[in-house]
C-alpha positions in Angstrom: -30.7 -26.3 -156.5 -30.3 -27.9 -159.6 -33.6 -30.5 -160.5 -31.6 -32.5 -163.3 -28.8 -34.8 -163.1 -27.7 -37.9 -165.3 -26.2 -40.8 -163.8 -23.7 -42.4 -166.3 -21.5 -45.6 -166.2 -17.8 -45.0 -168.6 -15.5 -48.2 -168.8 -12.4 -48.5 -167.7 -9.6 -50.5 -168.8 -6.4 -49.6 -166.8 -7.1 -47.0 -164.5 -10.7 -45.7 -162.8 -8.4 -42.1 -161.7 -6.9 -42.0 -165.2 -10.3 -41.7 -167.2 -11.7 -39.7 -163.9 -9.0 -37.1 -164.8 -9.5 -37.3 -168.3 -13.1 -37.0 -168.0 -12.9 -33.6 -165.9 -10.6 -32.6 -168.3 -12.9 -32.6 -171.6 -15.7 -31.7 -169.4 -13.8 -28.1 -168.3 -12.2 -27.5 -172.0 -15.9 -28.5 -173.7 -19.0 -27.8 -171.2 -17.3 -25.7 -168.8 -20.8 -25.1 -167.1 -21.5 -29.0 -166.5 -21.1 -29.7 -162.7 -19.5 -33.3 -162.4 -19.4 -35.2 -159.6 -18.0 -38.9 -159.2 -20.7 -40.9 -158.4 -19.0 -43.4 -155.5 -20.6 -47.3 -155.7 -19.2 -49.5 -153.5 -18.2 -53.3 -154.3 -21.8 -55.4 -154.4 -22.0 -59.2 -154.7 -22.3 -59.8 -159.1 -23.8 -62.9 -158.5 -24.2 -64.4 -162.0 -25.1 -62.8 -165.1 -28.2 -64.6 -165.4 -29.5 -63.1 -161.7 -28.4 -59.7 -163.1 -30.5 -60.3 -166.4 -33.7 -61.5 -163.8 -33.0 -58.5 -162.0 -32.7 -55.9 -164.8 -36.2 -55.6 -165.7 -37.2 -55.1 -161.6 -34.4 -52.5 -161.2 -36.1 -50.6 -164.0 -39.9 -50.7 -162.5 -38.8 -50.4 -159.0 -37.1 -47.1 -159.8 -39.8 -45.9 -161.5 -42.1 -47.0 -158.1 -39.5 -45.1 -155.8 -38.8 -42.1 -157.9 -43.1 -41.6 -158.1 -42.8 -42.1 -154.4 -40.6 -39.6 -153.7 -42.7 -37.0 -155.8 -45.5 -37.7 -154.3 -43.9 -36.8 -151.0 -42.7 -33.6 -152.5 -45.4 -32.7 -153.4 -47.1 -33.2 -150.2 -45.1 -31.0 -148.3 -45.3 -28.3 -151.0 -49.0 -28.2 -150.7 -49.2 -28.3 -147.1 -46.4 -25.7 -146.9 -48.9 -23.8 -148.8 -51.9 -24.8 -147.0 -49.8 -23.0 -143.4 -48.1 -20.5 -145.4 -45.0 -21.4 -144.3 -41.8 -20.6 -146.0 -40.7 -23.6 -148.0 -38.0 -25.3 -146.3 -34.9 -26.9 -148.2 -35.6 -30.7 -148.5 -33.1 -32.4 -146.4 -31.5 -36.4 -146.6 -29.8 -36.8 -142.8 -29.4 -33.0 -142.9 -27.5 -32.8 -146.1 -29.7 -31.1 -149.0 -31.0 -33.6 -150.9 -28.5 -32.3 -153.9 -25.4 -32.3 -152.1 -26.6 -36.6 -151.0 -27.0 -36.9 -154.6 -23.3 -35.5 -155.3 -21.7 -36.7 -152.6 -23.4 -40.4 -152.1 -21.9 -42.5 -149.6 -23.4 -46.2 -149.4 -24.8 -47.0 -146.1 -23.2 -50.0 -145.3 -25.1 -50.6 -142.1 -28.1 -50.2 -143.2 -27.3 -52.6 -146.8 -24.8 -54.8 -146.3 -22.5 -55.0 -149.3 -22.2 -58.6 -148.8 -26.1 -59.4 -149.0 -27.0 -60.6 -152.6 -28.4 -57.8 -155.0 -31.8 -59.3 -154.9 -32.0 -59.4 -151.0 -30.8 -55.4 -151.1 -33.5 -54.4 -153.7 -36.4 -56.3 -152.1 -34.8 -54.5 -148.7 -35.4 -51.0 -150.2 -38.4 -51.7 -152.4 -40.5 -53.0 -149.0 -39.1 -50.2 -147.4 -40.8 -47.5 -149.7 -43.8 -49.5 -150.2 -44.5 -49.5 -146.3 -43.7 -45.6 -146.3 -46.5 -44.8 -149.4 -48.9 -47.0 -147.6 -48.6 -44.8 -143.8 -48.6 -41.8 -146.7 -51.6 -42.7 -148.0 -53.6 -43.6 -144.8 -52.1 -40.1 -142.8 -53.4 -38.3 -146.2 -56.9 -40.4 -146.1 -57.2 -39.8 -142.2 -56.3 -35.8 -143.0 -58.6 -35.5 -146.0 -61.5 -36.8 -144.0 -61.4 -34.2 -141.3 -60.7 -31.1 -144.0 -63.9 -33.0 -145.6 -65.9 -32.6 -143.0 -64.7 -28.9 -142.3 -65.5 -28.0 -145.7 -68.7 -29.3 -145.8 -69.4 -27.5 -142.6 -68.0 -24.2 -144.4 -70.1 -24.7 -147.6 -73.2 -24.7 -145.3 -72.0 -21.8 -143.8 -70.5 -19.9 -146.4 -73.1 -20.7 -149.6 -76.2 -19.2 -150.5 -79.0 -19.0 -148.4 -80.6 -21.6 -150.7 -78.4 -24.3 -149.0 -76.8 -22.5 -146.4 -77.2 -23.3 -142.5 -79.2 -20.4 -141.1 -78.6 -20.7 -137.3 -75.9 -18.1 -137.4 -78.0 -15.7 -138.7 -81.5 -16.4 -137.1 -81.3 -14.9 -133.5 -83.5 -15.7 -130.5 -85.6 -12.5 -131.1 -86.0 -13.2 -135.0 -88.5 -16.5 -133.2 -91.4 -16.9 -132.3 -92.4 -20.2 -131.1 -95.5 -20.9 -129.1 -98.4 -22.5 -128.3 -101.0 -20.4 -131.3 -97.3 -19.2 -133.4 -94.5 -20.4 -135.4 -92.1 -18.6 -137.5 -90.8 -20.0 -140.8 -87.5 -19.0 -142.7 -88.5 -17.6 -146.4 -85.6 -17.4 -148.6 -86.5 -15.0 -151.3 -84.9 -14.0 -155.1 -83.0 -11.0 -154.2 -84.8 -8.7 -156.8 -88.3 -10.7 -155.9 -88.4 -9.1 -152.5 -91.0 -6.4 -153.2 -93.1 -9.5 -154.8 -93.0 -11.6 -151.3 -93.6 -8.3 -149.6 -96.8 -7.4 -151.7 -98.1 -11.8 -151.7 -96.6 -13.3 -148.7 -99.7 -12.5 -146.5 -102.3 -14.4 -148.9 -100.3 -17.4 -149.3 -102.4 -18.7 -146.7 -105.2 -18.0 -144.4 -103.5 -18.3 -141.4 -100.7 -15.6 -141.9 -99.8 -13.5 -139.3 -100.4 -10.1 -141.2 -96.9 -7.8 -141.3 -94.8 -10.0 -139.5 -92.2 -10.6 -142.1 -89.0 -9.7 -141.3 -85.6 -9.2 -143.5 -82.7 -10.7 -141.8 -79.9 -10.9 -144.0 -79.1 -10.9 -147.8 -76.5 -12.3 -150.3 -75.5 -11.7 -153.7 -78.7 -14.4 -155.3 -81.6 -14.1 -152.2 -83.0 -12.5 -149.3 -83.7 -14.4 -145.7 -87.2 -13.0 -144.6 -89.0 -14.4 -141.6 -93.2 -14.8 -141.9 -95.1 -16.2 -138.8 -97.9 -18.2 -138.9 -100.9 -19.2 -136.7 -100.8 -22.7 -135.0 -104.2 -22.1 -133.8 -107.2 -19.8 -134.1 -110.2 -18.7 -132.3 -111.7 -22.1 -130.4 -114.7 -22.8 -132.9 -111.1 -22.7 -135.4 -109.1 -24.9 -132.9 -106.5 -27.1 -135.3 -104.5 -30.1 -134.2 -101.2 -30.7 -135.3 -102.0 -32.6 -138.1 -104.4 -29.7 -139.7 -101.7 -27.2 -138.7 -99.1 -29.1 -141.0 -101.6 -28.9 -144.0 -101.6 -25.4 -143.0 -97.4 -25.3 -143.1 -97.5 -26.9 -146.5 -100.2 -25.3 -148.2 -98.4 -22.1 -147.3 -94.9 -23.7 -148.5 -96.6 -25.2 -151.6 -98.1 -21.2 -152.5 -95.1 -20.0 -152.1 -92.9 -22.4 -153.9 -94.9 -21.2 -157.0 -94.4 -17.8 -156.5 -90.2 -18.6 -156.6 -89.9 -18.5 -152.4 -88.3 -21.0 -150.5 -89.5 -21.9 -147.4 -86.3 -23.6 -145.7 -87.0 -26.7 -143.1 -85.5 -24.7 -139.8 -85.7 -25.4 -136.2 -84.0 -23.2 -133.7 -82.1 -24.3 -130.9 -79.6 -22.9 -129.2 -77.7 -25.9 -127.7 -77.6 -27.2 -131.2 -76.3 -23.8 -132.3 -73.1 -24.4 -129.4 -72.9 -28.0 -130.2 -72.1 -26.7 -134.1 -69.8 -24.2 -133.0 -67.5 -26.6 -130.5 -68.0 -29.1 -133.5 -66.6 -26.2 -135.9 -63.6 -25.7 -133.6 -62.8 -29.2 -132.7 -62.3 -29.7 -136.7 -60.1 -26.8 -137.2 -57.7 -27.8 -134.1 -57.5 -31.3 -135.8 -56.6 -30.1 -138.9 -54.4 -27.7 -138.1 -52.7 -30.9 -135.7 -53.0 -33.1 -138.1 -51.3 -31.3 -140.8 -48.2 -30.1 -138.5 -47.6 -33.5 -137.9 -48.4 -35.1 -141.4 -45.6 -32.6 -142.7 -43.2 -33.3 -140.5 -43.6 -36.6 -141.4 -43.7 -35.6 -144.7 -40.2 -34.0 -144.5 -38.5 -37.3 -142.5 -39.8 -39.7 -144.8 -38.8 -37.8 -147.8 -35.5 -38.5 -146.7 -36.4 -41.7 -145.8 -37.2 -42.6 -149.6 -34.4 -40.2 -151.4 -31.8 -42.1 -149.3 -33.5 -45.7 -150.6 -33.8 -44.0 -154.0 -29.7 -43.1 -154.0 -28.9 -46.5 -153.1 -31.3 -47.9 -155.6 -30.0 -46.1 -158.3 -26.3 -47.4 -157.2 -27.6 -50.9 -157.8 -29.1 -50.1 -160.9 -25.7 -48.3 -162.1 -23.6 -50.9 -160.8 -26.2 -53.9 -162.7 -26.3 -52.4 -165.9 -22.1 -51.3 -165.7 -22.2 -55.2 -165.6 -24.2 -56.6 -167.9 -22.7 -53.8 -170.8 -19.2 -54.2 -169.8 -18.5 -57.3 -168.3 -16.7 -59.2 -165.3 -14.9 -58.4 -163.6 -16.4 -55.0 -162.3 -14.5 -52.3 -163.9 -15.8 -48.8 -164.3 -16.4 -45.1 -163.6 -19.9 -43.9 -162.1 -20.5 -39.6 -162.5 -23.8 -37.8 -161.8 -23.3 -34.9 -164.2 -26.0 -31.6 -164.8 -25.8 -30.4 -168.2 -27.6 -27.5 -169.4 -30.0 -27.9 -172.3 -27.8 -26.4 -174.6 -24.5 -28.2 -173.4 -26.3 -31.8 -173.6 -25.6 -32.7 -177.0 -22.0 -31.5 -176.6 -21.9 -33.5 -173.3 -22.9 -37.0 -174.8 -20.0 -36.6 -177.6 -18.1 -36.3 -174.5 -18.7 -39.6 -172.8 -19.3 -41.1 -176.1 -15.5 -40.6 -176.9 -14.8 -42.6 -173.8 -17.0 -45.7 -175.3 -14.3 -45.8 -177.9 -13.4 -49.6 -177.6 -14.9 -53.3 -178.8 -17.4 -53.8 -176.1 -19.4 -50.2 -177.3 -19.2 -50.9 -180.9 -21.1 -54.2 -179.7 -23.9 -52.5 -178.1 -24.3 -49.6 -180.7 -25.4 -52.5 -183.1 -27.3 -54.1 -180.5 -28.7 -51.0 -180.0 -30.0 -50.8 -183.2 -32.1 -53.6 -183.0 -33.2 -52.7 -179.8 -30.6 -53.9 -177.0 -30.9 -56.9 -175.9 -30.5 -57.4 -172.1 -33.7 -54.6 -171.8 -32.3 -52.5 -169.3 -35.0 -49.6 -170.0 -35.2 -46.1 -169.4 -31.9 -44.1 -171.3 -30.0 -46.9 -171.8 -30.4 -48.6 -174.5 -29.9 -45.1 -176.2 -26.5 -44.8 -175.7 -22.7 -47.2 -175.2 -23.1 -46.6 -171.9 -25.6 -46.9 -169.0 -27.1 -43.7 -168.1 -30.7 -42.4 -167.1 -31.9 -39.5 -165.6 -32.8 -38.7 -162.1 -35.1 -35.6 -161.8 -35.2 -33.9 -158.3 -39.2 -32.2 -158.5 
C-alpha cells in the first residue's frame, strides 16, 4: 500500500475531461511511475466568499484534528495487534482498503447532504470524530487500568525478593506458627549468605538455633527462613508487646548486618484470593483488548471515511477561493515517488498557465492572502498532502 498521496486542485476553463486527458497524458510521457487517480467532489453549496474565507482557517485545523485522529487509531491497533500477536490485518473503510477509498472516493450523500451549507457538513464530521477520540480515550483509560493493575501484580511477582510477593514461594511446611514460635522471611545478599549463616543465630537471644532454611534464590538475594521464640521457659514468660521488641531488635541486628527481614504473613486463603485475582485480570484484559481492537478497526473506518469527505470540502473551498465562481476545476490524488516529485509539480504547474495563477504566485510571495495553510500557499494551485501511517 502506498502511505503518500497529494491531493491537488488544476483549473479548468473549457472542459474538466479535456485537461483530465491532458493531464494523464504528461503524467505517462514525464512520471510514468506516478499513479493518478481523479479525485471525484461532488457539487457543494459555495455559499459566499466571505463564509468560505471564515471557514478556511477551520478547514485547515480540523484536518489537522482528524488526520491525528486517525493515527492515533492506527496506531492503536498496531500495538494491540502486537500485544495478541496477531497478523496485521489490512485497514479497511466499508470493506474497501483504505487506499483504494482514497482513489476511488465516492461522497456519501446520505450521510452529508450536498444541499446542507459547508459549515453545517464540517461541524457534522468534526463532532463526529471528536465523539469517536473521546470513547477512544475512555476504552484506552478503562484498558490501561486493568493492564496496570496486572502489571503491578507481576512486578510483585516477578522482581527481586527485596520487593517481591513471597506467598508463592513460602509453602505451608517452610511455617511455623504457634503458640512459643514464629518464623520470619530473611532476604539475604546473594554472596552474604555464608555471613547470615555464621551471624543469624546471635542476632538475638531468642533465636531458634539452626532453623534457617534456604528457600529460593535470584540473581541479587537469597530467601532464608529463621524462627524465633514467642515465649520461653515460665520465669521468661513474654507478652506480645515484649515479643515485638524481641521481632525488632532481631530485624534492627540484622538490618545492620545488610539482611532484610520482609513483613510476611502466611495465609493460604489470601494466597487463592491472589491467584483468582491474578486470573480474573488476565481474562479482562485479554476481553477487553479483543473488543477495544475491533473497535479499533470499525472506527478507523469510521474516521478515514470523515477524513475523505473532509478533505473534499477542503479541496472543493480552496478550488474556490484560488479560482473563482462559478466552480470550475479538476480534483486528482496523485503518489509521486521522491525522485519524480519535482518533475511532477512542473507538471501541474504547466496547467496553472493562465491570469488567475500569475495572481497567486505574487500573492504568494508575500505570503497568500486568504491563509489556506498547509501546501497551499506554496504552489498556483491547492494541494496538500494526505499521509496514510
Amino acid at each position: 500500500m502506498t502511505s503518500r498521496y497529494w491531493v491537488v486542485s488544476l483549473p479548468v476553463e473549457n472542459s474538466a475531461s479535456s485537461v483530465w486527458n491532458r493531464l494523464q497524458e504528461q503524467i505517462s510521457k514525464h512520471s510514468f511511475d506516478t499513479p493518478l487517480y481523479r479525485f471525484n467532489i461532488p457539487s457543494l453549496r459555495v455559499g459566499t466568499l466571505d463564509s468560505l474565507l471564515a471557514l478556511s482557517d477551520d478547514l485547515v485545523k480540523s484536518n489537522n484534528f482528524i488526520e491525528g485522529v486517525s493515527h492515533k487509531t492506527r496506531r492503536q491497533i498496531e500495538e494491540f495487534e502486537r500485544l495478541s500477536g496477531v497478523e496485521s490485518n489490512a485497514l479497511t473503510v466499508d470493506g474497501v482498503p483504505v487506499d483504494s477509498y482514497l482513489t476511488r472516493f465516492v461522497w456519501d450523500e446520505a450521510k452529508y447532504p450536498t444541499m446542507s451549507p459547508l459549515k453545517e457538513i464540517v461541524d457534522s464530521i468534526h463532532s463526529q470524530v471528536v465523539k469517536i477520540e473521546d470513547d477512544l480515550k475512555v476504552r484506552v483509560a478503562e484498558y490501561n487500568n486493568v493492564r496496570s493493575q496486572l502489571n503491578a501484580i507481576n512486578r510483585k511477582q516477578s522482581g527481586s525478593l527485596a520487593v517481591r510477593d513471597l506467598s508463592d514461594l513460602v509453602k505451608t511446611e517452610d511455617i511455623i506458627i504457634s503458640e512459643h514460635l514464629i518464623t520470619l522471611p530473611a532476604i539475604v545478599p546473594k554472596y552474604s549468605q555464608k555471613d547470615w549463616l555464621a551471624s543469624y543465630e546471635t542476632l538475638t537471644n531468642y533465636v531458634v538455633p539452626r532453623s534457617s532454611k534456604k528457600l529460593y534464590e535470584d540473581n541479587e538475594y537469597a530467601l532464608y527462613t529463621v524462627t524465633l521464640f514467642k515465649r520461653v521457659a515460665d520465669n521468661f514468660r513474654t507478652n506480645a508487646r515484649v515479643f515485638k521488641r524481641v521481632a525488632d531488635n532481631f530485624r534492627t541486628n540484622a538490618r545492620e548486618k545488610g539482611f532484610q527481614i520482609r513483613d510476611f504473613e502466611y495465609s493460604p486463603e489470601a494466597q487463592e484470593s491472589r491467584k483468582q485475582e491474578l486470573e480474573r485480570l488476565v481474562r479482562d484484559q485479554e476481553n477487553l483488548r479483543s473488543s477495544l481492537l475491533q473497535w479499533c478497526y470499525t472506527s478507523y473506518g469510521e474516521v478515514f471515511s470523515s477524513w475523505m469527505h473532509f478533505c473534499a470540502i477542503r479541496v472543493f473551498a480552496e478550488s474556490i477561493l484560488r479560482y473563482g465562481l462559478p466552480p470550475s476545476f479538476l480534483a486528482c490524488v496523485l503518489s509521486p515517488t521522491t525522485k519524480s516529485e519535482k518533475k511532477v509539480r512542473s507538471i501541474l504547474e504547466g496547467f496553472c498557465d493562465n491570469s488567475n495563477s500569475t495572481h497567486w504566485k505574487s500573492e504568494d510571495e508575500m505570503g497568500g492572502i486568504f491563509g489556506l495553510g498547509g501546501d497551499a500557499d506554496t504552489y498556483p494551485y491547492p494541494s496538500f498532502t494526505i499521509n496514510l501511517v
